[in-house]
C-alpha positions as CSV (number, residue, x, y, z in Angstrom):
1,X,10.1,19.1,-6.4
2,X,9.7,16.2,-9.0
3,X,8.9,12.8,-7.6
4,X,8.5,9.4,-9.5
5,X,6.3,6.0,-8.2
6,X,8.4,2.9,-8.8
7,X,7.6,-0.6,-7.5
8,X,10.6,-2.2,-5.2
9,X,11.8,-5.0,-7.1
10,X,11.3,-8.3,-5.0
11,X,15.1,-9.5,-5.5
12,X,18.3,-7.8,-7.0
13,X,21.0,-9.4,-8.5
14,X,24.1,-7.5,-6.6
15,X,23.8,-8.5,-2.7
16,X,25.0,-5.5,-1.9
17,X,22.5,-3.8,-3.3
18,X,19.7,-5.9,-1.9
19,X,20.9,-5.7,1.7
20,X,20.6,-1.6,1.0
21,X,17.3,-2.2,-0.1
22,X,16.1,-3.5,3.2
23,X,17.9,-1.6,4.9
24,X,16.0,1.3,3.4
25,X,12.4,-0.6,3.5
26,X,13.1,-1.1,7.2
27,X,14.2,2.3,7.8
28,X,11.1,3.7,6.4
29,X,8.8,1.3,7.7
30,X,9.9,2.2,11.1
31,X,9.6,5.5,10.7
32,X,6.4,5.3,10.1
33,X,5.2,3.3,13.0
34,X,7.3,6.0,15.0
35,X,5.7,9.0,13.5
36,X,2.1,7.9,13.1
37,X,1.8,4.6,15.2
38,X,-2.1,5.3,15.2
39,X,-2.3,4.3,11.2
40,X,-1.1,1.0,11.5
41,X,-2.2,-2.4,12.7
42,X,1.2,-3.0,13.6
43,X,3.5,-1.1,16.3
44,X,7.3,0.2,16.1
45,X,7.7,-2.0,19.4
46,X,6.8,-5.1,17.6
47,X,8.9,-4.4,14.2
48,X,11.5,-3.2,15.5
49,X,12.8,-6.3,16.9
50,X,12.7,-8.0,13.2
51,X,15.4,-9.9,11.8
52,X,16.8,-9.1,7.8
53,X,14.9,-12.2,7.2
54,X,11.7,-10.5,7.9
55,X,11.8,-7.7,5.8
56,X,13.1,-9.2,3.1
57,X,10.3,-11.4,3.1
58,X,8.1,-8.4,2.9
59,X,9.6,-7.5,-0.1
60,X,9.9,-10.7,-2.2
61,X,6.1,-11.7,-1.0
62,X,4.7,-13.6,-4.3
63,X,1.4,-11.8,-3.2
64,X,2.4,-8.6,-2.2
65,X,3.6,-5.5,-4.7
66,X,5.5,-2.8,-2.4
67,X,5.6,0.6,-4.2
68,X,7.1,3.9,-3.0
69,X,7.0,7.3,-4.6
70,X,10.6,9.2,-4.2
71,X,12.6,12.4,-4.9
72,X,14.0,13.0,-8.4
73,X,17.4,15.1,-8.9
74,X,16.3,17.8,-10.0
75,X,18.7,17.8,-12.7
76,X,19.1,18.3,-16.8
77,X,21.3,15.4,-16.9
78,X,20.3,11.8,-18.3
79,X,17.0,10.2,-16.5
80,X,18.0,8.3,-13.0
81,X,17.4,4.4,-13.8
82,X,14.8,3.3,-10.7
83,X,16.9,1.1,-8.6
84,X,19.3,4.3,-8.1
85,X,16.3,6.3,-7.4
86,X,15.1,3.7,-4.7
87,X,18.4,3.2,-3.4
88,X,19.7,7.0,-2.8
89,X,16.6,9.2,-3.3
90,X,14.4,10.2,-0.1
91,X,11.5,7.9,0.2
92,X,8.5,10.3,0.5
93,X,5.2,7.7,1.0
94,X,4.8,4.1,0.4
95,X,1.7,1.9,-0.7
96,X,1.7,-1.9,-0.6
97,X,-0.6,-4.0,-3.1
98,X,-1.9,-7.2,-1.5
99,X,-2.6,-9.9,-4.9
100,X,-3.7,-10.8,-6.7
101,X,-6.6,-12.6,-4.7
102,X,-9.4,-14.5,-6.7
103,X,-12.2,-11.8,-6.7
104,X,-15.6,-14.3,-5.3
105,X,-13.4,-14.5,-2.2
106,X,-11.0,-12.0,-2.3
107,X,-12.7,-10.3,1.1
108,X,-12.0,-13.7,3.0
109,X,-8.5,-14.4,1.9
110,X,-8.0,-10.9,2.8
111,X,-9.1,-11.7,6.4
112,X,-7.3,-14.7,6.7
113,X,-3.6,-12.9,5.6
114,X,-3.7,-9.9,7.7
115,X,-5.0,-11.8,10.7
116,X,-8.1,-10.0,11.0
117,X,-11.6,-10.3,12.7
118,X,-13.4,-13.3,10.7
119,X,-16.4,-12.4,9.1
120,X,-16.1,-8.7,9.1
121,X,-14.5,-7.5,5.5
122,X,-16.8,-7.2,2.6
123,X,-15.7,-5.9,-0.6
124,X,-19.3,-6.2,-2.8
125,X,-20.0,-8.2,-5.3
126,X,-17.4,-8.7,-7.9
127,X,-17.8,-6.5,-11.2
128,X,-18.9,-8.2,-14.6
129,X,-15.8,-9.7,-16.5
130,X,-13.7,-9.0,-13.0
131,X,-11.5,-12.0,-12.1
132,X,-9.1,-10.5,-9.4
133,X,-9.2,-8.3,-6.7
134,X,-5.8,-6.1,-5.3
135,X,-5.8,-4.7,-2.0
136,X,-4.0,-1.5,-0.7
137,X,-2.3,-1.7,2.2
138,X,-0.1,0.2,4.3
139,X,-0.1,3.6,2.8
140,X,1.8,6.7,4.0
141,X,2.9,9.8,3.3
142,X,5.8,11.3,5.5
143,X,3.7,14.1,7.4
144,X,6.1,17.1,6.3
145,X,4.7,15.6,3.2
146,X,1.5,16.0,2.9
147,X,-0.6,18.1,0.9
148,X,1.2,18.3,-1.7
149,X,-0.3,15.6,-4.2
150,X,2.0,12.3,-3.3
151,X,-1.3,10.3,-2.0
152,X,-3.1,10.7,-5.5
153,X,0.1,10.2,-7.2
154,X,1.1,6.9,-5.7
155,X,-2.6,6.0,-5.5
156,X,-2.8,6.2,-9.5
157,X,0.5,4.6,-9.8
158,X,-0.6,1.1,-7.6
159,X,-4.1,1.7,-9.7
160,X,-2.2,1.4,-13.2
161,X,0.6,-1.5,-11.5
162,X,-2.4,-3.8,-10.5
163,X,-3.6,-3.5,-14.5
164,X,-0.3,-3.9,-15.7
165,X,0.1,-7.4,-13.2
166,X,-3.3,-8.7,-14.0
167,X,-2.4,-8.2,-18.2
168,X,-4.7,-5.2,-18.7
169,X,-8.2,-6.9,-17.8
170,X,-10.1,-5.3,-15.6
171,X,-9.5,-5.2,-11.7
172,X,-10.7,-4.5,-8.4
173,X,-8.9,-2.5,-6.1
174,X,-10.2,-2.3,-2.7
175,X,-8.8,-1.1,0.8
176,X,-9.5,-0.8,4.4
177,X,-9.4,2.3,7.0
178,X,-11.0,3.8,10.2
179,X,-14.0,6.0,9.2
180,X,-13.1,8.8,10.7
181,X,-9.7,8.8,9.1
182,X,-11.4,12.0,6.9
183,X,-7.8,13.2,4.9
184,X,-7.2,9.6,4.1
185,X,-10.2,8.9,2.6
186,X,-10.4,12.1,0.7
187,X,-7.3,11.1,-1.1
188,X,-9.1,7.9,-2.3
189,X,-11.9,9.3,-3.1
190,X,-10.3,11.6,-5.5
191,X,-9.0,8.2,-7.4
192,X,-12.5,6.7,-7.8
193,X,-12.8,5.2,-4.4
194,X,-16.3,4.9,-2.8
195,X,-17.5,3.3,0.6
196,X,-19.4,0.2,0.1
197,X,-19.1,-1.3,3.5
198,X,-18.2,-0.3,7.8
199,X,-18.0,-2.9,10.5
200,X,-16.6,-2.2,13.8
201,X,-13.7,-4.6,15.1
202,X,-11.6,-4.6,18.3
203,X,-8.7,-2.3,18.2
204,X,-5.9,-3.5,19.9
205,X,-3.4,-0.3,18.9
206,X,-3.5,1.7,21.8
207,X,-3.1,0.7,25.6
208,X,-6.6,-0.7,26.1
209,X,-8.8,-2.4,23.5
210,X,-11.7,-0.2,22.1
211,X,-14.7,-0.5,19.0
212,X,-13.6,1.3,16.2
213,X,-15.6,1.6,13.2
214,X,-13.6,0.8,9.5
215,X,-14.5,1.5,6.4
216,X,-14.1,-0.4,3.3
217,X,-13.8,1.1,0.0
218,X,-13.5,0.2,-3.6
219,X,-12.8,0.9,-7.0
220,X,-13.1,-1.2,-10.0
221,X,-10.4,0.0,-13.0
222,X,-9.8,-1.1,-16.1
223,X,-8.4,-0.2,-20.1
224,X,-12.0,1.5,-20.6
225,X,-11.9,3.9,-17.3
226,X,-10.0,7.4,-17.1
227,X,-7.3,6.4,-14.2
């Protein structure tokens, strides 16, 4: 099956067309939190309830780049333009860039937007000549999707979207999960991920609140690496 990353544009000139756009972010999103609420911060509960208003703030956040990797016709006729893709094509996984965030303090800013435990995030030093820092967030593969190379391909594709955002200078790209989420971070590891921080936080998903270790990892990509 052939499959293409695109980017969700954050506003569309037809309103028709928009309102099937969050009707189909929504749709997903909740999904997810349906099929696999233990990989979110968030809960199906909770989003559920959202107005339009919500999600289509998700999707024209000035900081926030909301990609999704979906099923191409397999067909010989002409190339399907993206927004016809997004619009009537199964959504297979989806990956959200957070920034870009000012790379000295990206880690904090971080914190800060998603709400989470102060003091706790840690992304390393920033790299020589690096200025800014994108964060992936939210990332998911439909499980009667999996294993079959959509997390490295929409992985790559947020990789080569935060270099064309940030003009082709080098970036960081960094990203947050529980350490003993092994498949996950097998996937980023095959993209140039590596570890350089855990913390533990209180995790409020399930019923009662429990320590769970997270892992931070991090990449640094740029016109001079192979991504």
């Amino acid at each position: 099956m052939a499959t293409r990353a695109v980017a969700l544009p954050k506003a569309l000139s037809d309103p028709t067309q928009w309102d099937q756009l969050i009707a189909r972010y929504k749709e997903f999103r909740l999904l997810s939190l349906r099929l696999s609420p233990e990989s979110f911060g968030s809960s199906y509960a909770r989003e559920v309830a959202f107005p339009d208003e919500i999600w289509a703030s998700r999707l024209n956040n000035p900081v926030a780049l909301n990609t999704v990797l979906v099923s191409e016709p397999n067909t010989e006729a002409e190339t399907t333009d993206d927004i016809s893709l997004i619009l009537y094509s199964p959504w297979l996984a989806a990956l959200t860039l957070v920034g870009p965030l000012e790379a000295k303090t990206a880690a904090k800013s971080y914190e800060d937007k998603m709400h989470l435990q102060p003091d706790t995030v840690s992304f390393g030093p920033p790299a020589p000549g690096v200025d800014s820092t994108y964060v992936l967030n939210a990332m998911y593969v439909l499980p009667s999707e999996r294993r079959k190379g959509h997390s490295y391909k929409i992985i790559e594709f947020a990789k080569q979207l935060a270099l064309k955002e940030n003009n082709g200078a080098k970036v960081t790209l960094a990203l947050i999960l529980d350490d003993d989420n092994v498949p996950a971070m097998k996937s980023y590891e095959k993209s140039g991920f590596e570890i350089v921080h855990r913390y533990w936080f209180d995790d409020t998903r399930g019923e009662t609140v429990k320590k769970t270790r997270a892992a931070v990892m991090r990449v640094d990509a740029g016109v001079d690496d192979a991504v």
